[in-house]
Residue, then its C-alpha position, 0 to 999 in steps of 0.5 A: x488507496x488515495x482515491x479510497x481514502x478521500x471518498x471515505x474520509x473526504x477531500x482534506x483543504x490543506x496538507x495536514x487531515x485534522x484527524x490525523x493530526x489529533x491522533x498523532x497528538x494524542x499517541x502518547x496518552x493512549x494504553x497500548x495494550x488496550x485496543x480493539x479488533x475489527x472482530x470486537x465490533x457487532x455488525x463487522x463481526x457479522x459481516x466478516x464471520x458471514x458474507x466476507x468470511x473467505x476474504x478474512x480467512x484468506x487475509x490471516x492466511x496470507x499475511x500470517x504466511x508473511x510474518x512467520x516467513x520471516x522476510x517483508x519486501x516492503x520494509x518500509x511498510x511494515x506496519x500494514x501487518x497490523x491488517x492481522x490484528x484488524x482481522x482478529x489475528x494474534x501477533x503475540x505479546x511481544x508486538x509493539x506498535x510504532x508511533x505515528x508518523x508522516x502523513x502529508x498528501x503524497x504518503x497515500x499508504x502512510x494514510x491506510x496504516x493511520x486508519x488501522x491504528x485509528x481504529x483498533x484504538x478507537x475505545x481512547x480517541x474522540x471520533x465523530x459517527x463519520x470520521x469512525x465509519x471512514x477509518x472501518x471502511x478504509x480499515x476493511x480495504x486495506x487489511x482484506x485487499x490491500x495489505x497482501x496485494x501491495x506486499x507482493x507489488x514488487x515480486x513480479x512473479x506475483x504481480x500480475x495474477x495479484x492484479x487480476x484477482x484485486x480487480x475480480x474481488x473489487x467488481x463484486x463490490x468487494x469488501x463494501x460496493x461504494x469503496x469497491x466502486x472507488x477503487x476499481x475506478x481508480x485502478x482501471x485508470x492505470x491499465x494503459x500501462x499493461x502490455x500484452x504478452x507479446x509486446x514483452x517477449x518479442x521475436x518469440x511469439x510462435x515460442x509462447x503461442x505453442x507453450x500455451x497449447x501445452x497442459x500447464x502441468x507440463x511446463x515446468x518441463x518446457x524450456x521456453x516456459x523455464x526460459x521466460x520464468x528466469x527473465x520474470x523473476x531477475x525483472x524490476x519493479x521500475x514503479x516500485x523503485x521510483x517510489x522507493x527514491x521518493x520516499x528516499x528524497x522526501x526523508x532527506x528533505x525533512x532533514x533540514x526543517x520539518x516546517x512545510x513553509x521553510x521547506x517550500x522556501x529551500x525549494x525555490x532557493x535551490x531552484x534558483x541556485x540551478x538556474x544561476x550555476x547549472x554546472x557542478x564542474x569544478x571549472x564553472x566555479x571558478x569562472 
């Protein structure tokens, strides 16, 4: 998402995007009621009744699934459903939007959500030709690939599959070729991290190795594949946890202050007050 947004909109020199930042500033003179999906534009329009009219569909069928299903396991993302309205989808009258919030360089999908409001609210914000075709390209990945896979990162049921099917789509040049290229390249820089079956279930390779010579229609049946199918589904996401206490820490730290210069100074007096009082025993204190 970072490496999208960037080839998109272009490397921002501090830790605000000037765009952005009118936007947000702006929010509350925009009409909510009056916006604009992807669909209302001529040449998206041809583009995703046409060459990506399956990607579309597809989306609004996954992301409809989600919302009437009536649970979203990336609470804090919720607003990546306003994928469904880029894509032309109806949320219904009762749909609010959120203001918007933080944005700074480390909330890489804060910046995907600010693309899509940008944009469906287009026709009310001052936008450069470049600054509009960033917010459209980064709006057609987030909403056609993104959105869902990203959903799912968590469910480690899905995740993999998700994965492959994101690279598939992506080495077609899927849903533009220069975002497409962006994004693979980014992506292929973290398959270090994937492990091969065997690594994952060791001491049961000979177990796997005959289950995969069985007809898939038959495995439900099998107790190792029955076995296997437990484990995966009581496993954590160990990224998606990580970035969870992230997002934890970096709402606590905006407790304080919100100005990024008293921040980076809190940082460092606290930095000093470890290195002076590196234990928090009761005893230490009182030396």
């Amino acid at each position: 998402m970072g490496d999208v947004f960037k080839s998109s909109y272009g490397p921002s020199r501090g830790p605000n995007i000037p765009l952005l930042v009118r936007f947000r500033d702006r929010w509350s003179l925009i009409d909510q009621s009056s916006w604009s999906s992807a669909m209302e534009k001529d040449s998206l329009h041809a583009l995703l009744t046409g060459a990506l009219s399956e990607h579309r569909e597809r989306a609004l069928h996954e992301l409809k699934s989600a919302l009437e299903g009536g649970t979203h396991p990336r609470e804090d993302y919720e607003e990546l459903w306003l994928s469904y309205l880029f894509l032309g989808g109806d949320l219904g009258k009762d749909y609010r939007f959120r203001a918007p919030g933080a944005f700074h360089q480390a909330r890489w999908m804060a910046k995907g959500i600010y693309a899509l409001k940008v944009f469906l609210f287009r026709g009310q914000v001052k936008l450069t030709a470049q600054e509009l075709q960033a917010m459209e390209d980064i709006s057609l990945f987030v909403a056609l690939l993104y959105a869902t896979k990203w959903n799912e990162a968590m469910v480690p049921q899905r995740a993999p599959l998700n994965d492959l099917l994101f690279m598939r789509d992506l080495s077609r040049g899927i849903p533009k070729p220069g975002v497409a290229d962006v994004a693979l390249k980014a992506f292929r820089r973290h398959l270090w991290t994937r492990r091969t079956l065997n690594s994952l279930l060791p001491g049961r390779e000979e177990e796997v190795g005959t289950l995969l010579e069985k007809s898939p229609e038959t495995w439900e049946t099998e107790a190792t594949f029955l076995d296997m199918k437990r484990n995966v589904s009581q496993m954590k996401v160990v990224n998606d946890a990580a970035e969870r206490g992230i997002a934890l820490a970096t709402s606590f730290n905006s407790i304080i202050t919100k100005d990024e210069v008293q921040q980076q100074y809190l940082l460092k007096v606290v930095a000093k007050h470890r290195r002076e009082q590196p234990s928090t025993s009761k005893a230490a204190y009182m030396e």
